[in-house]
N, C-alpha and C positions, 0 to 999 in steps of 0.2 A: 065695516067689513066683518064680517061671521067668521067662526074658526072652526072647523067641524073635524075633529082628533080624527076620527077617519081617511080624511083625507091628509094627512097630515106625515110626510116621510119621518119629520124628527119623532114624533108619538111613537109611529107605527116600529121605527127603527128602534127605540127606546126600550117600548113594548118588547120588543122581540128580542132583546137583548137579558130584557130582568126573566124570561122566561128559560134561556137559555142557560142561563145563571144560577135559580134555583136549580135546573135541573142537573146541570151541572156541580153544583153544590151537595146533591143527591149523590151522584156517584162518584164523590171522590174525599168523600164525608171518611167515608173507611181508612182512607190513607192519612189520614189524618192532618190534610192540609184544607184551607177555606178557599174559594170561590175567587178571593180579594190578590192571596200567593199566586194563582196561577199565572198570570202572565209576567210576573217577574220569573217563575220558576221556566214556564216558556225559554223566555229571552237566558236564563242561566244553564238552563240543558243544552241550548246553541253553543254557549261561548259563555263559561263564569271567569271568573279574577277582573270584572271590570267595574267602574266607579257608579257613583250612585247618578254622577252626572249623565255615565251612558245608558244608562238603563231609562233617567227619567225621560230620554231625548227616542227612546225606544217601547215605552209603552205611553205616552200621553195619559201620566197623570200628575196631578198636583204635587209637589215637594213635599210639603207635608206628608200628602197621605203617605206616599213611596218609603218616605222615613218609618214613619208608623207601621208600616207594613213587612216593613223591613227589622224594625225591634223585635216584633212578632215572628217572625222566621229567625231569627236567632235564636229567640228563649224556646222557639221549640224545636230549636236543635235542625235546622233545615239549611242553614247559612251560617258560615264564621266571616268576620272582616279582618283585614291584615293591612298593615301601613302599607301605603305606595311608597313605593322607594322613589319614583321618577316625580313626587309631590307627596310633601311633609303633610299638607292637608288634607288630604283625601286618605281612602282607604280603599281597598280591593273587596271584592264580595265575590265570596266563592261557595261552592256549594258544599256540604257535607256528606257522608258516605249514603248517608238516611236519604239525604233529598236525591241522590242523583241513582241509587234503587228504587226510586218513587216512578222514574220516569215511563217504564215502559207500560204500565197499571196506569198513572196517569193521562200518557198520549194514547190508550185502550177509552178510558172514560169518555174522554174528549169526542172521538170518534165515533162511540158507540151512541153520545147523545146530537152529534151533527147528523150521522146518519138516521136516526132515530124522527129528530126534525125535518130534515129536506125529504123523506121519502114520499112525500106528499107529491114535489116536482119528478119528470124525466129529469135522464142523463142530462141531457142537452139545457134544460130548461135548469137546471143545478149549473152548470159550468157557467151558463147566463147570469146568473143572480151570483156568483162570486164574482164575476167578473165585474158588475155593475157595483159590487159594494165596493170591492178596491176603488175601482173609481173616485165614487162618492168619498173615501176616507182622502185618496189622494186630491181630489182637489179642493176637500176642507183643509188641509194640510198647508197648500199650498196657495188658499184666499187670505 
């Protein structure tokens, strides 16, 4: 069997994702948060004081990294952790005054590089290709 990256959704979705990323990386370089913060900072703009268990059950990433990533947003002053009172082990993650000024410059960035990317598709043809990616997350989620 041949493997030809071109045709290939995992490549081509991978592809398009490290591309998104740098560029995304690009505009939000200023704010002085990385590429890696963002989608905890995402999930913490919605709803912070929650565990690292909800988070990691909300951005699909390794334990580790989420920890690591999460040391890093403390020391640079973007996240405090606080004991849970409703469990001795755990601790709360909440944001800091920095990181939750960040947000409205951030969800600008964001924006400015999806738009930026999909202007290539129609309206119609953009609401398609979101719609097919949910998909695709949803039922790798749920194989």
């Amino acid at each position: 069997m041949d493997f030809e990256k071109e045709n290939s959704a995992g490549y081509l979705v991978n592809h398009m994702a490290r591309l998104f990323a740098k560029e995304l990386q690009h505009h939000i370089a200023p704010l002085g948060i990385v590429v890696g913060q963002f989608p905890v900072l995402l999930e913490l703009w919605l709803k912070d004081g929650v565990t690292q268990k909800d988070l990691l059950a909300r951005i699909d990433v390794e334990q580790a990294t989420l920890a690591n990533t999460l040391n890093r947003m403390e020391r640079d002053g973007l996240i405090k952790r606080t004991k849970n009172p409703a469990d001795a082990r755990a601790q709360l993650i909440w944001l800091t005054e920095k990181a939750a000024a960040l947000r409205n410059s951030a969800y600008e960035s964001a924006q400015n590089v999806n738009s930026q990317a999909l202007q290539v598709l129609t309206e119609p043809e953009r609401a398609q290709f979101m719609d097919y990616m949910r998909r695709v997350i949803s039922g790798i989620r749920t194989s």
